[in-house]
N, C-alpha and C positions, 0 to 999 in steps of 0.2 A: 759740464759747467754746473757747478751749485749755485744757488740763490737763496738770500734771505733778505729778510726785512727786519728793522727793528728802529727802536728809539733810546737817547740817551738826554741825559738831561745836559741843557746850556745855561750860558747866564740867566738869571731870574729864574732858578728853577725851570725855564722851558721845556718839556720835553719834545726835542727833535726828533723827525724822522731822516732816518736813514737804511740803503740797502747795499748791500754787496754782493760780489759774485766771488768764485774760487776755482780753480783748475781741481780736477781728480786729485792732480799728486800733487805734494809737500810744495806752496808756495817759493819762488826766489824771492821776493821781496813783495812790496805790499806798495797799492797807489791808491791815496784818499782826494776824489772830484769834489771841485768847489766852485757851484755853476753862480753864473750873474745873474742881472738883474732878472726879473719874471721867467727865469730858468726855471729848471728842478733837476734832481738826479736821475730822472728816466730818460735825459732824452741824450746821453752820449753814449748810446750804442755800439758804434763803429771803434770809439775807443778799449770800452770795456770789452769788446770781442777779441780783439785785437789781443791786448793785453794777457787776458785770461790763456786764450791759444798758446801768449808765451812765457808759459807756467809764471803769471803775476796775481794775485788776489787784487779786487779790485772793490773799495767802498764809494759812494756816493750819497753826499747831504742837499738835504733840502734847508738851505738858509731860513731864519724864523720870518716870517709873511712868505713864504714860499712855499709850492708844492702840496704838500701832505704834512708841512710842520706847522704849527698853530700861528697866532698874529695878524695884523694886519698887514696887509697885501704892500710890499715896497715900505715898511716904515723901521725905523730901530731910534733909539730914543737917542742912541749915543755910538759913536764909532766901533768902540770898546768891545762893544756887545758881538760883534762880528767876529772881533777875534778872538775871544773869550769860547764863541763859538769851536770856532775851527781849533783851537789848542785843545778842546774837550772832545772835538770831533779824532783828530790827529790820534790825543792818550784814548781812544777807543779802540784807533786800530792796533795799535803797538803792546794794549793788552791782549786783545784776542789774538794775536800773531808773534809771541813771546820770540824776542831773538831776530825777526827781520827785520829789515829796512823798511822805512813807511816814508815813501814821498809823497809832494801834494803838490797836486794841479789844478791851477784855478782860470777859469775863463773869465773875462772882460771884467765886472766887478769882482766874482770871485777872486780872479785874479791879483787884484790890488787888494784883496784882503790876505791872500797867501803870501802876498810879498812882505805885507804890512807884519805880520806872525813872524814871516824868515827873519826878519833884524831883529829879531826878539828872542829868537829861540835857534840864533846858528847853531847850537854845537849839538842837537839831537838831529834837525832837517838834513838828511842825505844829499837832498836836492828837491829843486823846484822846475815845473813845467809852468809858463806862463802864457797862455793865449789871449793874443786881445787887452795885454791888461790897460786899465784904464785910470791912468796918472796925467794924462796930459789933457786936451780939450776933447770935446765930445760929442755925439751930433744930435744930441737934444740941443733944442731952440733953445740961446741964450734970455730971450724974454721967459721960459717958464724955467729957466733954471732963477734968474730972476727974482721970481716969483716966488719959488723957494727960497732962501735967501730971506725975501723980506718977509716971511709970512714964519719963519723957523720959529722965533722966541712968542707970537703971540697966538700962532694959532699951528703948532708944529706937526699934528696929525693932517693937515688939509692936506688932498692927495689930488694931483692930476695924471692924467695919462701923457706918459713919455713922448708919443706921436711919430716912434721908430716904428718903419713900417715891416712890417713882415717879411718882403721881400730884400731887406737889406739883410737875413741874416744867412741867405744861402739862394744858391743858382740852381738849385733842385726842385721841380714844380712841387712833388709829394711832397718835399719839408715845408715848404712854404704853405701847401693846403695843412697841414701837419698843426703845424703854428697856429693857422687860424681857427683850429676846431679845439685845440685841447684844451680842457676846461681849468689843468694845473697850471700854465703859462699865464701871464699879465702882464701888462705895461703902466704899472703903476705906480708911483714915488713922490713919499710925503716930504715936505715940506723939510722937515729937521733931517730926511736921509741925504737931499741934497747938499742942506750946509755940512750935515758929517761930510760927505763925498767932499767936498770941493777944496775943505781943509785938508782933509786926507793928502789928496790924490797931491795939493802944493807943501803937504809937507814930505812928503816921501819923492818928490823930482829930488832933493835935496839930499835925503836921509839914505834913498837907495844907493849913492855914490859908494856907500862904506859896504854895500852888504857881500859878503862870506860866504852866503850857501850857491853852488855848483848853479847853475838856469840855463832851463833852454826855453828860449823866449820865439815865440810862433807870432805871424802874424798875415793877413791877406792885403796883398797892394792895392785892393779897390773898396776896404772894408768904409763906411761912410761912418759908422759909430762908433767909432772909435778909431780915428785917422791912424796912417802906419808913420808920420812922421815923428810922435812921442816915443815910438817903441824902438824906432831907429836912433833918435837922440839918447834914449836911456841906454843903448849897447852900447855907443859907441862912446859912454861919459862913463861908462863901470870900469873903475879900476879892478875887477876880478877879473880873475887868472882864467878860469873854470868857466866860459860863458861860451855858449850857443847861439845863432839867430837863423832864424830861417823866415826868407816870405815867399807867399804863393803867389804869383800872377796870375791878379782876376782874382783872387780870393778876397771873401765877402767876410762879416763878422765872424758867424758860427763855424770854424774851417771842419770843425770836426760833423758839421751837416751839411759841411757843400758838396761841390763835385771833385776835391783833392781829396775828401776823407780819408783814404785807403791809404793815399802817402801821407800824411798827417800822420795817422794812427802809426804808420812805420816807420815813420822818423821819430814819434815818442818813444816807441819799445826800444827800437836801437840806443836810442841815449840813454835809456834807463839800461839799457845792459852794459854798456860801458861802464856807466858808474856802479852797476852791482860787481863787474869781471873786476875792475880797477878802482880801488877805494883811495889811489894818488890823485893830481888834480891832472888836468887835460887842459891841453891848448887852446885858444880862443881860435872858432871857428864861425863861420857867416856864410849865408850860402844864399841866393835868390833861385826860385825852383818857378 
Protein backbone atom coordinates (compact mmCIF):
# COMPACT_ATOMS: atom_id res chain seq x y z
CA UNK A 1 0.00 0.00 0.00
CA UNK A 2 1.38 3.55 -0.96
CA UNK A 3 0.67 6.60 0.97
CA UNK A 4 0.61 10.31 0.57
CA UNK A 5 -0.27 13.34 1.79
CA UNK A 6 -1.07 16.57 0.35
CA UNK A 7 -3.29 19.69 0.10
CA UNK A 8 -5.33 21.31 -2.55
CA UNK A 9 -6.90 24.47 -2.55
CA UNK A 10 -11.08 24.98 -1.56
CA UNK A 11 -13.37 27.71 -1.43
CA UNK A 12 -11.71 30.87 -0.17
CA UNK A 13 -8.46 29.93 -1.43
CA UNK A 14 -8.22 27.40 1.68
CA UNK A 15 -5.70 25.22 1.37
CA UNK A 16 -6.98 21.71 2.53
CA UNK A 17 -5.35 18.74 3.77
CA UNK A 18 -5.74 15.55 2.23
CA UNK A 19 -4.21 11.91 2.07
CA UNK A 20 -4.50 8.92 0.10
CA UNK A 21 -3.61 5.51 -0.25
CA UNK A 22 -3.03 3.18 -3.59
CA UNK A 23 -2.70 -0.66 -4.26
CA UNK A 24 0.78 -1.63 -6.03
CA UNK A 25 -1.08 -2.35 -9.35
CA UNK A 26 -3.21 0.02 -11.73
CA UNK A 27 -6.26 1.17 -9.53
CA UNK A 28 -10.10 -0.15 -10.53
CA UNK A 29 -11.71 2.74 -9.62
CA UNK A 30 -11.02 5.50 -7.01
CA UNK A 31 -13.07 6.34 -3.44
CA UNK A 32 -12.85 10.04 -2.12
CA UNK A 33 -13.83 9.92 2.35
CA UNK A 34 -15.85 12.78 3.56
CA UNK A 35 -15.65 12.42 7.28
CA UNK A 36 -18.41 14.48 9.83
CA UNK A 37 -18.51 16.43 12.19
CA UNK A 38 -15.01 16.63 14.51
CA UNK A 39 -13.80 13.62 12.21
CA UNK A 40 -10.83 13.74 10.11
CA UNK A 41 -9.38 11.52 7.30
CA UNK A 42 -7.23 9.36 9.57
CA UNK A 43 -9.50 7.71 11.41
CA UNK A 44 -11.28 5.26 8.69
CA UNK A 45 -8.94 2.66 8.59
CA UNK A 46 -10.80 -0.50 8.23
CA UNK A 47 -12.25 1.17 5.26
CA UNK A 48 -9.20 2.23 3.45
CA UNK A 49 -7.57 -1.25 4.11
CA UNK A 50 -10.24 -2.86 2.91
CA UNK A 51 -10.67 -1.13 -0.18
CA UNK A 52 -6.98 -0.69 -1.14
CA UNK A 53 -6.76 -4.95 -0.66
CA UNK A 54 -9.41 -4.58 -3.44
CA UNK A 55 -7.14 -2.98 -5.99
CA UNK A 56 -9.34 0.60 -5.14
CA UNK A 57 -7.23 4.00 -4.60
CA UNK A 58 -8.35 5.49 -1.83
CA UNK A 59 -8.36 9.71 -0.82
CA UNK A 60 -9.40 11.12 2.46
CA UNK A 61 -10.18 15.03 3.41
CA UNK A 62 -10.09 16.82 6.23
CA UNK A 63 -13.21 19.39 6.03
CA UNK A 64 -11.90 23.31 6.68
CA UNK A 65 -12.02 23.48 11.03
CA UNK A 66 -11.07 19.89 10.74
CA UNK A 67 -8.15 17.75 11.20
CA UNK A 68 -4.91 19.11 9.64
CA UNK A 69 -7.01 21.71 7.24
CA UNK A 70 -6.92 25.24 8.56
CA UNK A 71 -10.14 27.28 10.29
CA UNK A 72 -11.94 27.30 12.91
CA UNK A 73 -12.94 24.14 14.68
CA UNK A 74 -16.87 23.21 13.47
CA UNK A 75 -17.58 26.59 11.78
CA UNK A 76 -18.10 27.57 7.74
CA UNK A 77 -19.57 30.74 7.10
CA UNK A 78 -22.01 29.20 4.49
CA UNK A 79 -23.34 25.81 3.42
CA UNK A 80 -21.68 26.34 0.05
CA UNK A 81 -18.33 26.27 1.25
CA UNK A 82 -18.71 22.59 1.99
CA UNK A 83 -19.56 21.64 -1.30
CA UNK A 84 -17.50 23.77 -3.11
CA UNK A 85 -15.11 21.83 -0.99
CA UNK A 86 -15.82 18.24 -1.90
CA UNK A 87 -16.52 19.20 -5.95
CA UNK A 88 -12.63 20.38 -5.64
CA UNK A 89 -11.80 17.57 -3.47
CA UNK A 90 -13.68 14.98 -5.96
CA UNK A 91 -11.88 17.14 -9.59
CA UNK A 92 -8.41 16.21 -7.42
CA UNK A 93 -9.05 12.83 -7.55
CA UNK A 94 -10.23 12.26 -11.06
CA UNK A 95 -7.10 14.32 -12.19
CA UNK A 96 -4.67 12.27 -10.57
CA UNK A 97 -6.46 9.09 -11.63
CA UNK A 98 -7.04 9.95 -15.44
CA UNK A 99 -9.91 7.45 -16.83
CA UNK A 100 -11.30 6.03 -13.42
CA UNK A 101 -14.34 6.08 -11.55
CA UNK A 102 -14.13 8.29 -8.47
CA UNK A 103 -16.89 7.74 -5.98
CA UNK A 104 -17.64 9.47 -2.72
CA UNK A 105 -18.35 8.51 0.64
CA UNK A 106 -19.41 10.49 3.34
CA UNK A 107 -20.08 9.77 6.95
CA UNK A 108 -22.91 11.41 9.17
CA UNK A 109 -22.20 15.29 8.17
CA UNK A 110 -19.89 14.27 5.54
CA UNK A 111 -22.56 12.52 4.34
CA UNK A 112 -25.16 15.02 3.79
CA UNK A 113 -22.62 17.01 2.19
CA UNK A 114 -21.93 14.19 -0.44
CA UNK A 115 -25.49 13.92 -1.08
CA UNK A 116 -25.91 17.63 -1.10
CA UNK A 117 -22.92 17.62 -4.35
CA UNK A 118 -24.74 14.24 -5.80
CA UNK A 119 -27.87 16.42 -7.02
CA UNK A 120 -25.69 18.71 -8.41
CA UNK A 121 -23.35 16.95 -10.19
CA UNK A 122 -25.41 13.46 -11.38
CA UNK A 123 -23.89 12.69 -14.47
CA UNK A 124 -19.98 12.53 -13.48
CA UNK A 125 -20.73 10.67 -9.55
CA UNK A 126 -20.65 6.86 -10.42
CA UNK A 127 -22.18 6.44 -7.05
CA UNK A 128 -22.41 7.28 -3.66
CA UNK A 129 -21.77 5.51 -0.05
CA UNK A 130 -23.73 7.02 2.56
CA UNK A 131 -23.19 6.25 6.33
CA UNK A 132 -25.11 8.03 8.88
CA UNK A 133 -26.11 10.73 6.77
CA UNK A 134 -27.60 13.25 8.66
CA UNK A 135 -30.78 15.02 7.01
CA UNK A 136 -33.35 14.26 9.54
CA UNK A 137 -33.09 15.03 13.64
CA UNK A 138 -30.16 14.67 15.55
CA UNK A 139 -28.91 13.95 19.03
CA UNK A 140 -27.42 17.20 19.88
CA UNK A 141 -29.61 18.89 22.47
CA UNK A 142 -32.44 20.76 20.86
CA UNK A 143 -31.76 23.73 23.30
CA UNK A 144 -28.11 24.22 21.97
CA UNK A 145 -29.08 23.53 18.60
CA UNK A 146 -31.36 26.52 19.67
CA UNK A 147 -28.82 28.34 20.63
CA UNK A 148 -27.38 28.26 17.38
CA UNK A 149 -30.13 29.26 15.54
CA UNK A 150 -30.58 32.37 17.66
CA UNK A 151 -27.12 33.43 17.98
CA UNK A 152 -26.36 32.64 13.74
CA UNK A 153 -26.85 36.39 12.45
CA UNK A 154 -25.40 38.19 15.43
CA UNK A 155 -22.65 36.52 16.83
CA UNK A 156 -22.11 33.44 14.09
CA UNK A 157 -18.60 32.34 15.02
CA UNK A 158 -19.88 31.45 18.93
CA UNK A 159 -19.07 27.88 19.30
CA UNK A 160 -20.27 25.35 21.77
CA UNK A 161 -19.47 21.81 22.35
CA UNK A 162 -21.85 19.27 20.77
CA UNK A 163 -22.09 17.14 24.03
CA UNK A 164 -22.07 13.68 21.83
CA UNK A 165 -20.38 11.45 23.95
CA UNK A 166 -17.62 9.37 22.94
CA UNK A 167 -19.00 6.42 23.53
CA UNK A 168 -22.07 6.85 21.16
CA UNK A 169 -19.67 6.62 18.28
CA UNK A 170 -18.56 2.75 18.70
CA UNK A 171 -18.73 -0.48 21.05
CA UNK A 172 -15.00 -0.89 20.79
CA UNK A 173 -13.24 0.30 24.25
CA UNK A 174 -9.86 1.18 22.04
CA UNK A 175 -11.93 3.57 19.62
CA UNK A 176 -13.67 4.97 22.36
CA UNK A 177 -10.11 5.66 24.37
CA UNK A 178 -9.08 6.44 20.73
CA UNK A 179 -11.61 9.46 20.51
CA UNK A 180 -10.88 10.74 23.72
CA UNK A 181 -7.10 11.23 23.31
CA UNK A 182 -6.67 12.34 19.68
CA UNK A 183 -5.75 15.81 19.61
CA UNK A 184 -7.27 16.13 15.56
CA UNK A 185 -10.94 15.14 16.69
CA UNK A 186 -13.52 18.02 18.42
CA UNK A 187 -16.85 18.41 19.21
CA UNK A 188 -17.38 21.68 18.25
CA UNK A 189 -19.92 23.74 16.24
CA UNK A 190 -20.43 27.40 15.62
CA UNK A 191 -23.43 28.90 15.68
CA UNK A 192 -23.94 29.83 11.63
CA UNK A 193 -22.81 25.73 10.97
CA UNK A 194 -25.88 24.89 12.80
CA UNK A 195 -28.25 27.33 10.92
CA UNK A 196 -26.27 26.09 7.57
CA UNK A 197 -26.98 22.36 8.86
CA UNK A 198 -30.57 22.69 9.70
CA UNK A 199 -31.55 24.34 6.45
CA UNK A 200 -29.60 21.98 4.83
CA UNK A 201 -30.42 18.85 6.05
CA UNK A 202 -34.72 20.38 5.50
CA UNK A 203 -33.90 21.15 2.36
CA UNK A 204 -32.56 18.09 0.95
CA UNK A 205 -35.63 15.63 2.93
CA UNK A 206 -37.24 17.20 -0.14
CA UNK A 207 -34.72 17.73 -2.88
CA UNK A 208 -33.21 14.02 -2.29
CA UNK A 209 -36.54 12.56 -3.61
CA UNK A 210 -35.24 13.38 -7.30
CA UNK A 211 -31.68 12.19 -6.89
CA UNK A 212 -30.06 9.96 -9.94
CA UNK A 213 -26.70 8.87 -8.61
CA UNK A 214 -26.58 4.85 -7.65
CA UNK A 215 -26.40 4.83 -3.00
CA UNK A 216 -25.77 2.49 -0.75
CA UNK A 217 -26.90 3.92 2.25
CA UNK A 218 -25.47 2.27 5.83
CA UNK A 219 -26.57 2.73 8.90
CA UNK A 220 -26.60 1.19 12.86
CA UNK A 221 -29.99 0.43 14.59
CA UNK A 222 -28.88 1.77 17.94
CA UNK A 223 -26.81 4.91 16.46
CA UNK A 224 -28.19 7.87 19.02
CA UNK A 225 -26.78 10.69 16.78
CA UNK A 226 -28.07 10.39 14.27
CA UNK A 227 -31.31 8.24 14.64
CA UNK A 228 -31.90 5.29 11.88
CA UNK A 229 -35.49 6.33 11.38
CA UNK A 230 -34.50 9.35 8.73
CA UNK A 231 -32.33 7.09 6.87
CA UNK A 232 -35.02 4.37 6.69
CA UNK A 233 -37.68 7.12 5.63
CA UNK A 234 -35.19 8.56 3.03
CA UNK A 235 -34.91 4.88 1.24
CA UNK A 236 -37.81 3.97 1.38
CA UNK A 237 -39.36 7.96 -0.31
CA UNK A 238 -36.34 7.60 -3.19
CA UNK A 239 -37.80 7.11 -6.33
CA UNK A 240 -34.23 5.63 -7.65
CA UNK A 241 -34.03 2.53 -9.29
CA UNK A 242 -30.30 1.97 -8.14
CA UNK A 243 -30.42 2.02 -4.13
CA UNK A 244 -29.06 -0.04 -1.43
CA UNK A 245 -29.64 -0.02 2.49
CA UNK A 246 -28.34 -1.94 4.86
CA UNK A 247 -28.45 -1.68 8.99
CA UNK A 248 -26.43 -3.15 11.59
CA UNK A 249 -27.99 -4.46 14.77
CA UNK A 250 -26.46 -2.69 17.76
CA UNK A 251 -24.64 -0.59 15.43
CA UNK A 252 -23.50 2.79 16.90
CA UNK A 253 -22.78 6.05 14.73
CA UNK A 254 -19.23 5.36 13.61
CA UNK A 255 -20.04 1.56 11.83
CA UNK A 256 -16.84 1.71 10.21
CA UNK A 257 -15.21 2.07 14.11
CA UNK A 258 -17.43 -0.44 15.72
CA UNK A 259 -17.52 -4.05 16.12
CA UNK A 260 -19.36 -4.63 12.28
CA UNK A 261 -16.37 -2.79 10.77
CA UNK A 262 -15.09 -5.80 8.87
CA UNK A 263 -18.68 -6.42 7.34
CA UNK A 264 -19.26 -2.70 6.70
CA UNK A 265 -15.88 -2.39 4.96
CA UNK A 266 -17.28 -5.58 2.89
CA UNK A 267 -20.44 -4.68 2.15
CA UNK A 268 -18.86 -1.22 0.68
CA UNK A 269 -16.21 -3.06 -1.74
CA UNK A 270 -18.84 -5.38 -2.93
CA UNK A 271 -21.07 -2.57 -4.07
CA UNK A 272 -18.59 -0.66 -5.38
CA UNK A 273 -17.58 -3.72 -7.47
CA UNK A 274 -20.77 -4.13 -8.85
CA UNK A 275 -21.09 -0.77 -9.96
CA UNK A 276 -17.42 -0.79 -11.44
CA UNK A 277 -18.23 -4.95 -13.14
CA UNK A 278 -21.90 -3.39 -14.20
CA UNK A 279 -22.11 0.23 -15.39
CA UNK A 280 -26.28 -0.64 -15.99
CA UNK A 281 -28.41 0.17 -12.90
CA UNK A 282 -29.25 -2.53 -10.25
CA UNK A 283 -32.21 -3.49 -8.45
CA UNK A 284 -33.28 -1.98 -5.23
CA UNK A 285 -32.06 -3.98 -2.48
CA UNK A 286 -32.52 -3.71 1.74
CA UNK A 287 -31.04 -5.87 3.90
CA UNK A 288 -30.99 -5.69 8.13
CA UNK A 289 -27.68 -7.57 9.10
Amino acid sequence: MRHREGRFTGDGKLELYYQCWHPAAEVKAVVGIVPGLGSHSGLFGSLVEGLVASGYGVYSVDLRGHGQSPGQRGHINRWAELCWDVGKFWQLMAAQNPGALCFLLGHSLGATVVLDYALRCSDALPGVVAIAPAIGPVGVSPIKMGIGRAFSRVWPRFSLDTGLPEEAGSRCPDWVAAYASDPLRHRQGTARLATEFLNTARRLRTELLTLQVPLLLLQGSEDSVVPPDGSRLLFGQLSLIDKEYREYSGGLHDLHNDICARQVSLDVVNWINRHVENKGLLCELSYHQ
